[in-house]
mmCIF file of the C-alpha atoms, coordinates in Angstrom:
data_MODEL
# 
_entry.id   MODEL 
# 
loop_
_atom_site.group_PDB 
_atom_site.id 
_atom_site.type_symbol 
_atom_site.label_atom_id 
_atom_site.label_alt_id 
_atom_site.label_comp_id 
_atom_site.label_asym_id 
_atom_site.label_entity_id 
_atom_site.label_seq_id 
_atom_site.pdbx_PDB_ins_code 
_atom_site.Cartn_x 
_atom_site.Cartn_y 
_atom_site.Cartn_z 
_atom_site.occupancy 
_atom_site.B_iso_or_equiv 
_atom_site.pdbx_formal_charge 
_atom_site.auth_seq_id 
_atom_site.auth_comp_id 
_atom_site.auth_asym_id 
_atom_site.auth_atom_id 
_atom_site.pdbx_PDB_model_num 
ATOM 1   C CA . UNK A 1 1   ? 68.995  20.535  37.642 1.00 0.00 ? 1   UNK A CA 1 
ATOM 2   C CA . UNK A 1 2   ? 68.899  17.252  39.227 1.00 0.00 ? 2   UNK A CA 1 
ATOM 3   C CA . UNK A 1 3   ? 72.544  16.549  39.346 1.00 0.00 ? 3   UNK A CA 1 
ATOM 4   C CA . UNK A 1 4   ? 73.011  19.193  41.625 1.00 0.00 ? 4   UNK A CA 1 
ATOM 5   C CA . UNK A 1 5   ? 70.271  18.554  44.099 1.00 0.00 ? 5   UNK A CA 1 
ATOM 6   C CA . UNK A 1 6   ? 71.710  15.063  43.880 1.00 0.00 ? 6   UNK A CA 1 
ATOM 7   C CA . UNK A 1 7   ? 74.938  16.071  44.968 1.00 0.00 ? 7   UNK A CA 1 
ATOM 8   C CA . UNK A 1 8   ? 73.969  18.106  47.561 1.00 0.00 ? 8   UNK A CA 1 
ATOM 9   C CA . UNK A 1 9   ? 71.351  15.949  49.284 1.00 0.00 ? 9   UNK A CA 1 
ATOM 10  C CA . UNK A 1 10  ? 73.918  13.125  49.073 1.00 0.00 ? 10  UNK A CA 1 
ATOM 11  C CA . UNK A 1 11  ? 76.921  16.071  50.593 1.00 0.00 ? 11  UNK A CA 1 
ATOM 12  C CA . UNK A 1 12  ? 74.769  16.896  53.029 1.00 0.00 ? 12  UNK A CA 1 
ATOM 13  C CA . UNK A 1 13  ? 73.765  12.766  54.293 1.00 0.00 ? 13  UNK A CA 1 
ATOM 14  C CA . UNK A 1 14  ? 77.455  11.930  54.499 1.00 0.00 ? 14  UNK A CA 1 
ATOM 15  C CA . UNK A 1 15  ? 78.762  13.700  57.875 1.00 0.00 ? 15  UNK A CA 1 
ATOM 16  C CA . UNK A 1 16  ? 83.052  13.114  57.799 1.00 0.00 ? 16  UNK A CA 1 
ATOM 17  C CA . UNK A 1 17  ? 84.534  13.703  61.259 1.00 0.00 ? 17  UNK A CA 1 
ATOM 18  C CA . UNK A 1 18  ? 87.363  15.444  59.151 1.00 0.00 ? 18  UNK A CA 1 
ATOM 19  C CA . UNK A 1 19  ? 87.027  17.975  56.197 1.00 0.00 ? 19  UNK A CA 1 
ATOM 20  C CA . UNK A 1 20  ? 88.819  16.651  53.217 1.00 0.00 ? 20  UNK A CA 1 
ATOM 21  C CA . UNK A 1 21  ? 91.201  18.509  50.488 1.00 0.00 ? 21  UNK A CA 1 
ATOM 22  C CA . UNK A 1 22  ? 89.011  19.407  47.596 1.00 0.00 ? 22  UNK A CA 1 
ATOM 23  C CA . UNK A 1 23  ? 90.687  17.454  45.263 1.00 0.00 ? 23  UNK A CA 1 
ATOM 24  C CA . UNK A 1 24  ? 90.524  14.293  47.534 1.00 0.00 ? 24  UNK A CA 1 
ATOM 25  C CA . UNK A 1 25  ? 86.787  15.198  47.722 1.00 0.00 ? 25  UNK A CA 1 
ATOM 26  C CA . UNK A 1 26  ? 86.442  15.697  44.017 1.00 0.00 ? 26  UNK A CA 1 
ATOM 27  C CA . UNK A 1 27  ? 88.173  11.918  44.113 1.00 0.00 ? 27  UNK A CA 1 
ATOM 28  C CA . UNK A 1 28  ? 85.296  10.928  46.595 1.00 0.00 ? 28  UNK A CA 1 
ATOM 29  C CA . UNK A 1 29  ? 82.827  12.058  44.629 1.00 0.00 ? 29  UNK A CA 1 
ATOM 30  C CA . UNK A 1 30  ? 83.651  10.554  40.944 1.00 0.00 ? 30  UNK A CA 1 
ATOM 31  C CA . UNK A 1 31  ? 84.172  7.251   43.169 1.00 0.00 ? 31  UNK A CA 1 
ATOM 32  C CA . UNK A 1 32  ? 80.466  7.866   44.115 1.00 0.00 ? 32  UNK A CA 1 
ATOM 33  C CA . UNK A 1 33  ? 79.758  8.538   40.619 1.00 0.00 ? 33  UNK A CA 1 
ATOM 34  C CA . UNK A 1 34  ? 81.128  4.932   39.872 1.00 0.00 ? 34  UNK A CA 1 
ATOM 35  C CA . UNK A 1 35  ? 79.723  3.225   42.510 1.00 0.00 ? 35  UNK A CA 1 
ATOM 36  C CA . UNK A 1 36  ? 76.138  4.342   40.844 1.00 0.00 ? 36  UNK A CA 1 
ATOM 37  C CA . UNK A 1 37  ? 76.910  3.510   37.538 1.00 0.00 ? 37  UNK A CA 1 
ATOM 38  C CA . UNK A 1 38  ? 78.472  0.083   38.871 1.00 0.00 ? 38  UNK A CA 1 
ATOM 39  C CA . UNK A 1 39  ? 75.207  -0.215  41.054 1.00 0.00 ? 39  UNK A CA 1 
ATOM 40  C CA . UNK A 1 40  ? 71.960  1.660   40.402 1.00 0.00 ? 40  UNK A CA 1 
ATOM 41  C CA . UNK A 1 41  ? 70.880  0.472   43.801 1.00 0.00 ? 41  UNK A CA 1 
ATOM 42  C CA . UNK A 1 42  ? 73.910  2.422   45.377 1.00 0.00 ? 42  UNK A CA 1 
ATOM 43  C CA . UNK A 1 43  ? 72.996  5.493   47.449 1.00 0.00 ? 43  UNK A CA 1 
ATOM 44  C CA . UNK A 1 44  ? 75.675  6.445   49.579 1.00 0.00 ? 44  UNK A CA 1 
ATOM 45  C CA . UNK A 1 45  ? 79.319  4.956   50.975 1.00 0.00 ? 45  UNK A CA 1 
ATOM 46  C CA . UNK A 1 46  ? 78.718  3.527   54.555 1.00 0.00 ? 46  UNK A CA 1 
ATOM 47  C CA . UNK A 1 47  ? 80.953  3.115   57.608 1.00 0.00 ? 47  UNK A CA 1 
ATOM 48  C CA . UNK A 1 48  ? 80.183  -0.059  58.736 1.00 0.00 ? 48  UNK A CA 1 
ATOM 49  C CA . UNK A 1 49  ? 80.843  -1.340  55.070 1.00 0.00 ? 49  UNK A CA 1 
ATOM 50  C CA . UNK A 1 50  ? 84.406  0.065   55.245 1.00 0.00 ? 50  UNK A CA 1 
ATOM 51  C CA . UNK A 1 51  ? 85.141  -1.217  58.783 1.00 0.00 ? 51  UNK A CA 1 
ATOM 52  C CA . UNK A 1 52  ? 84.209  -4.491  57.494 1.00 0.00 ? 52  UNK A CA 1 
ATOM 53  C CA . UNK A 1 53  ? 86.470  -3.997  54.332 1.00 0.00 ? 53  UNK A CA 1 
ATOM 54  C CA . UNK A 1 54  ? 89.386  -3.087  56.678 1.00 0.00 ? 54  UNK A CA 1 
ATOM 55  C CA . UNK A 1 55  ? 89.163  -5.428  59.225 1.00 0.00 ? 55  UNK A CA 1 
ATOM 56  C CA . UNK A 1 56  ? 88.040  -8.960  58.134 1.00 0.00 ? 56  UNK A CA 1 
ATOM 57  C CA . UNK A 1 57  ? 91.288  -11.272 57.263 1.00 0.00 ? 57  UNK A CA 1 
ATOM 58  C CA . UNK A 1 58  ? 91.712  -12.944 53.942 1.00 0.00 ? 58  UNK A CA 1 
ATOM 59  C CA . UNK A 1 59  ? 94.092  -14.808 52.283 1.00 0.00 ? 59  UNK A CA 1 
ATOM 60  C CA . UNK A 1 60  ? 96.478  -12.397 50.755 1.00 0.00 ? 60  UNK A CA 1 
ATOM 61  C CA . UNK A 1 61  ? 99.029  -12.371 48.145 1.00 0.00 ? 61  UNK A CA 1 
ATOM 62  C CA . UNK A 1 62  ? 101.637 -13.633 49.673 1.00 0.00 ? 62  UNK A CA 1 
ATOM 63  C CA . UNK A 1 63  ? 99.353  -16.546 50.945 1.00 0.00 ? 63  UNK A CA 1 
ATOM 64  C CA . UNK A 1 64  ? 98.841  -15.890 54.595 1.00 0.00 ? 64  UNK A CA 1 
ATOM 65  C CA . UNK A 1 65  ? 95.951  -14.485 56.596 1.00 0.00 ? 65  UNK A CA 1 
ATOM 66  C CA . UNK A 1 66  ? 96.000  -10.731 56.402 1.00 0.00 ? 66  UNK A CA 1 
ATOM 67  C CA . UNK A 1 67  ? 93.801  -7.892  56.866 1.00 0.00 ? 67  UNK A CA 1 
ATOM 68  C CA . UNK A 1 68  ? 94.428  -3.795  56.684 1.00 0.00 ? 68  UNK A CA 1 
ATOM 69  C CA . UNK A 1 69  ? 94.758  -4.104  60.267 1.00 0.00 ? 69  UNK A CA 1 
ATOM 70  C CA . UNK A 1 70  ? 97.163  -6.290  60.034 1.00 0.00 ? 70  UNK A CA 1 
ATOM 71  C CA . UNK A 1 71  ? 99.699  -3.438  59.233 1.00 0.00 ? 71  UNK A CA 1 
ATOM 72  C CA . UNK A 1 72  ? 97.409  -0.474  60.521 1.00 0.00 ? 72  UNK A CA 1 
ATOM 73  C CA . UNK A 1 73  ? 96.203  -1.673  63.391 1.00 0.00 ? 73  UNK A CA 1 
ATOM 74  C CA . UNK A 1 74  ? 92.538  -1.256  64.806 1.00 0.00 ? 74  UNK A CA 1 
ATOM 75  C CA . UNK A 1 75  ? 93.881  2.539   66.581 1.00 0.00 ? 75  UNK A CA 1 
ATOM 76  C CA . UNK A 1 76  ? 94.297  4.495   63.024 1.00 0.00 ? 76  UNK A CA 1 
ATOM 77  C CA . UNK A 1 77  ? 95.847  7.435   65.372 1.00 0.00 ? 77  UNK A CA 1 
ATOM 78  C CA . UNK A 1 78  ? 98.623  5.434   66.238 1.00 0.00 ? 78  UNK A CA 1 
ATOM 79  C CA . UNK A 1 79  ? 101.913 4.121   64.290 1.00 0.00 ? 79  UNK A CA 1 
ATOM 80  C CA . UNK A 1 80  ? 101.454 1.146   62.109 1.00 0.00 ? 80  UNK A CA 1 
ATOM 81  C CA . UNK A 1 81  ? 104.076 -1.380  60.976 1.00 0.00 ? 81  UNK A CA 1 
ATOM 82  C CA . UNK A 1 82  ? 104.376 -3.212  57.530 1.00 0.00 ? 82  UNK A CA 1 
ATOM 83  C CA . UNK A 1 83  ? 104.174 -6.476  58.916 1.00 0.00 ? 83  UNK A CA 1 
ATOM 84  C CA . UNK A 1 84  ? 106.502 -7.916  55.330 1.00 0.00 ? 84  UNK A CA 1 
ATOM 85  C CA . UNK A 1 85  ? 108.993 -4.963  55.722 1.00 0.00 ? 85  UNK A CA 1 
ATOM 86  C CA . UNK A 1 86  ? 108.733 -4.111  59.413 1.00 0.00 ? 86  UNK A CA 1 
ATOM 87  C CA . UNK A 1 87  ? 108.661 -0.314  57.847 1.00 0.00 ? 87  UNK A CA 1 
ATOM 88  C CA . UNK A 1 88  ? 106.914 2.635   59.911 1.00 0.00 ? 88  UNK A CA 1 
ATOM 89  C CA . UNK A 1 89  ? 103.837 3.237   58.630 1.00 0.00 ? 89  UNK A CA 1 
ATOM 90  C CA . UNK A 1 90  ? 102.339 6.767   60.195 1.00 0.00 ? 90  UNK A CA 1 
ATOM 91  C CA . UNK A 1 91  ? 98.840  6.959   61.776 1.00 0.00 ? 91  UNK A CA 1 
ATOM 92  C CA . UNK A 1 92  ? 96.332  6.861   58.930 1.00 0.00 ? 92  UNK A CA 1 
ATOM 93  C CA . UNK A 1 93  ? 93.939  8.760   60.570 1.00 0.00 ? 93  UNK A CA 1 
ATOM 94  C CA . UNK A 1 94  ? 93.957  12.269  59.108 1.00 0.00 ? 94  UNK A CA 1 
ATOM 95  C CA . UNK A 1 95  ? 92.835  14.054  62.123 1.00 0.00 ? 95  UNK A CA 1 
ATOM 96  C CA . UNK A 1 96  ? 96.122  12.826  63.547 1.00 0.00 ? 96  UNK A CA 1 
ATOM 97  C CA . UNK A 1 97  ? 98.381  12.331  60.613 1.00 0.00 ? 97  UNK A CA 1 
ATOM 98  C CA . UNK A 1 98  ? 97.302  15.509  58.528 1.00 0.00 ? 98  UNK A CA 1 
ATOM 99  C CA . UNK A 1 99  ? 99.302  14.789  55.784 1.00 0.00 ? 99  UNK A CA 1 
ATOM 100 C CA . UNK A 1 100 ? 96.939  11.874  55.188 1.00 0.00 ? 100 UNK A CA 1 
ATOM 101 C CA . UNK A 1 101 ? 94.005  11.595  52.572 1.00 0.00 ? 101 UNK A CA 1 
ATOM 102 C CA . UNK A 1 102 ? 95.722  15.384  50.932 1.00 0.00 ? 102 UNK A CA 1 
ATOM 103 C CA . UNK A 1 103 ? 96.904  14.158  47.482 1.00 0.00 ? 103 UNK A CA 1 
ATOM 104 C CA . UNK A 1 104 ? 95.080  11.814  45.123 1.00 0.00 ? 104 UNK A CA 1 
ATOM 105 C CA . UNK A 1 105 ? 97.762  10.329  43.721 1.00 0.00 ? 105 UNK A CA 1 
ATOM 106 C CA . UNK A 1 106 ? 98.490  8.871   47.119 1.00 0.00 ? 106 UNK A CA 1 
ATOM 107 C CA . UNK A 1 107 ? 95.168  7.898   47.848 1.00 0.00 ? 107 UNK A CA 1 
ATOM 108 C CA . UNK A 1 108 ? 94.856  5.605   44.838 1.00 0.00 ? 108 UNK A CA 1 
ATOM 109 C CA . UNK A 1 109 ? 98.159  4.292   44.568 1.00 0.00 ? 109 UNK A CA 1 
ATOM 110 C CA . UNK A 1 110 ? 97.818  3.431   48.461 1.00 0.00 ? 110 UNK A CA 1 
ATOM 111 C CA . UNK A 1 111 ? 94.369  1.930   48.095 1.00 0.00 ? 111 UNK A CA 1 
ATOM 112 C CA . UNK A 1 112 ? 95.426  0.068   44.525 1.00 0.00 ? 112 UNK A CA 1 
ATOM 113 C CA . UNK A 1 113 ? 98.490  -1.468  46.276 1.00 0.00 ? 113 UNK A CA 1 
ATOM 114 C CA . UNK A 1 114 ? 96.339  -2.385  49.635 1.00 0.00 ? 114 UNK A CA 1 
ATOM 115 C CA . UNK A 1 115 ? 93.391  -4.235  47.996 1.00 0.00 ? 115 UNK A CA 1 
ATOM 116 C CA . UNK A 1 116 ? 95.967  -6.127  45.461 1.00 0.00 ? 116 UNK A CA 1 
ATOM 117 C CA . UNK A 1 117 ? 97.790  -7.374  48.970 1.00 0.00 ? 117 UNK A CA 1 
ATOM 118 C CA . UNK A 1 118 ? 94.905  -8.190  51.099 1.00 0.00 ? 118 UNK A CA 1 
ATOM 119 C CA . UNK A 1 119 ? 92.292  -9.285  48.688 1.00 0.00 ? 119 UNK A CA 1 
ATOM 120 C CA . UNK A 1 120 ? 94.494  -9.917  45.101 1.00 0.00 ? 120 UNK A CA 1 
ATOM 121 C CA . UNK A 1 121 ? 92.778  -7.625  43.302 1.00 0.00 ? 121 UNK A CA 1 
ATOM 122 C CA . UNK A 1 122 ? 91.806  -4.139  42.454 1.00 0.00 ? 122 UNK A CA 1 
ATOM 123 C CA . UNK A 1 123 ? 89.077  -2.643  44.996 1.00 0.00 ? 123 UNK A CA 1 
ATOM 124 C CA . UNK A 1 124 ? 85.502  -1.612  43.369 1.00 0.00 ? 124 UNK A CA 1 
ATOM 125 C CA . UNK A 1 125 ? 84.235  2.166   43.590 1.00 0.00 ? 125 UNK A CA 1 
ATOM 126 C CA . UNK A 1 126 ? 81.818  1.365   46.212 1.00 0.00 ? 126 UNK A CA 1 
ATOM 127 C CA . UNK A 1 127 ? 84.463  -0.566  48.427 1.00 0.00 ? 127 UNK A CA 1 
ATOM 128 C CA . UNK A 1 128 ? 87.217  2.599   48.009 1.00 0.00 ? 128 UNK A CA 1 
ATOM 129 C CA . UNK A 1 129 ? 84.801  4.864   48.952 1.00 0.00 ? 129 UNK A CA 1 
ATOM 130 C CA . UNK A 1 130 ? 83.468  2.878   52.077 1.00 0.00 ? 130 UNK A CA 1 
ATOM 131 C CA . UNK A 1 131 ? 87.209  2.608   53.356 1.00 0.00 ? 131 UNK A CA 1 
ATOM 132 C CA . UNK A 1 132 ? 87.647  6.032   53.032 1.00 0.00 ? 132 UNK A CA 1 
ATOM 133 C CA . UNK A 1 133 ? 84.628  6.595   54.454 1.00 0.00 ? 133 UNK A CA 1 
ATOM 134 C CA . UNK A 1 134 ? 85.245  4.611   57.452 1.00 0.00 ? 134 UNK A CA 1 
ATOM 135 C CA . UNK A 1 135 ? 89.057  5.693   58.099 1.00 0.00 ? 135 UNK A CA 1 
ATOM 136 C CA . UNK A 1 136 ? 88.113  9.798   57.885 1.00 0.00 ? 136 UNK A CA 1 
ATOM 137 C CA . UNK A 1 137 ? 85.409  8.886   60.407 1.00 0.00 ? 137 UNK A CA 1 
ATOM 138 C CA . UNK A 1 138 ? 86.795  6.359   63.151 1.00 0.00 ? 138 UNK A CA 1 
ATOM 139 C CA . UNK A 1 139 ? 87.727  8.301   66.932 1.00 0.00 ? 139 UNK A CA 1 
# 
């Protein structure tokens, strides 16, 4: 009985500016799941965690200063470029790009292949979730 209360005080915390596919929600959720196993002090992904996560430069993989802006830019409801490629890459908010955050498989492979560029390695529960988190949120 207390996994469901659980769930639903923690729904019902989290407001998203945009209602996610179930099964991208169902992907939220076990990464919430994670995030408490990882970290019994974990109660909920955060905003301000993700914008940090997406915006603060590091050393990437291919040894220069990068961040997710870098290729997203700070307006998520505008076009981004690959700044290796110089290929389109469509707004990333969902509100204006609904195509975005619809299929899991997409969401992982893009947030696997992100992380490994901008920080060389795989991102934690708690850090996927806050990204997500903060791009279904910004205006």
């Amino acid at each position: 009985m207390k996994t469901p209360l659980l769930i639903l005080s923690i729904i019902s915390s989290v407001s998203f500016a945009y209602e996610l596919h179930s099964n991208v929600q169902n992907y939220l959720n076990s990464l919430e799941k994670q995030a408490k196993q990882d970290n019994p002090n974990f109660s909920s992904f955060d905003y301000a965690r993700g914008e940090s996560i997406f915006t603060t430069k590091h050393i990437g993989k291919k040894g220069k200063l990068i961040s997710c802006t870098s290729c997203h830019t700070t307006n998520l409801n505008q076009n981004g470029e690959n700044i290796s490629t110089g290929k389109l890459i469509e707004p990333l908010s969902p509100s204006t790009n609904p195509q975005r955050f619809t299929k899991v498989k997409e969401v992982k492979k893009w947030l696997r292949r992100n992380f490994r560029d901008v920080y060389k390695r795989e991102g934690t529960a708690q850090e996927k979730g806050d990204v997500i988190t903060y791009i279904i949120n910004k205006k």
